[in-house]
N, C-alpha and C positions, 0 to 999 in steps of 0.2 A: 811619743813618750818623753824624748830627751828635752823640746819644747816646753810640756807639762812641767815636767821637772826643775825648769826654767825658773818657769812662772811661780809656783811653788816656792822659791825660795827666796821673790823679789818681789816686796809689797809692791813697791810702784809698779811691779806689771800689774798684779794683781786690781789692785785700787786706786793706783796713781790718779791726777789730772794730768791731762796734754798740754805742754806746758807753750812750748812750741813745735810747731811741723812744717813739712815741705816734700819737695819730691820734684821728680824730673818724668819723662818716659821710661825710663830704666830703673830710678829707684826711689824708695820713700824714705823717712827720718822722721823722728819726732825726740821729746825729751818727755818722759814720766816723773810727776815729783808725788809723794805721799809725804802727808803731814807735814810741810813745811823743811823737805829739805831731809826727813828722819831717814827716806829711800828715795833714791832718785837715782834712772835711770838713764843713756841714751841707745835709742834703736837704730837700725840702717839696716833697709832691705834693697836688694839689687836682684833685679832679674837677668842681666848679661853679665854682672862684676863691673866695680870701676869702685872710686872715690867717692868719699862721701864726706863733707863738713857741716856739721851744724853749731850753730855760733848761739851766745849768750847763756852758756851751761852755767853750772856753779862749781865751783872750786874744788877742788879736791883732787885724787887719784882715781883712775877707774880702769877695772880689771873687765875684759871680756867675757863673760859666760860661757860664751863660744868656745874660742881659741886659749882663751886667757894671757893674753896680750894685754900690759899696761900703757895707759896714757895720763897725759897733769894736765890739769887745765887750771887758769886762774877765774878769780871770780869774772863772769860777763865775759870768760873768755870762746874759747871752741876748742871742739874735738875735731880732729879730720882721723879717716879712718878707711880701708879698703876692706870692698866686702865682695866675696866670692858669688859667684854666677851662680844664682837661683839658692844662695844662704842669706843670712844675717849676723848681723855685729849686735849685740846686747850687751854693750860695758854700762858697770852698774859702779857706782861712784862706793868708795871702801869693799869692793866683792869681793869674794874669795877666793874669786880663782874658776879657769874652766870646768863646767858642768857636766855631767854626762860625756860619754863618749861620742866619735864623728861619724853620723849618719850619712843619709844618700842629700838629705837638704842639709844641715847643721855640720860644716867641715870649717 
């Protein structure tokens, strides 16, 4: 539900393009952009927990959905970001702020 509710509120999950992505064994990344930049997201999922960078974002401030944890980035810059063991990081570039409350995956 807390997911859904996510998504709901973040065009780019919703309709975004994958702007770029990656991943390891342990965890994946990508970046969602709608309409040129109008939403634009970046994701980080981790199945053990650990670090996650993903590079060539676009500029702005970005609020976790999650946690609600702030990060800057500049233009063409990166996000680095830790994501808990079997959650995800969803900072979405001007968001509002943590979504929902912390579930058994979404803490």
């Amino acid at each position: 539900a807390r997911l859904n509710a996510i998504r709901r509120a973040v065009p780019a999950l919703q309709k975004g393009t994958m702007r770029n992505y990656g991943g390891t064994d342990n965890e994946f990344w990508c970046a969602r952009d709608y309409q040129d930049g109008q939403s634009y997201a970046v994701v980080g999922l981790s199945q053990n927990g650990g670090s996650v960078t993903v590079n060539n974002v676009r500029a702005g401030t970005y609020v976790d959905a999650v946690t609600g944890n702030k990060l800057t980035a500049n233009e063409g810059g990166s996000l680095q970001f830790s994501v808990k063991a079997g959650s995800a990081a969803i900072y979405v570039r001007g968001g509002a702020g943590k979504i929902g409350v912390d579930g058994e995956y979404l803490k």
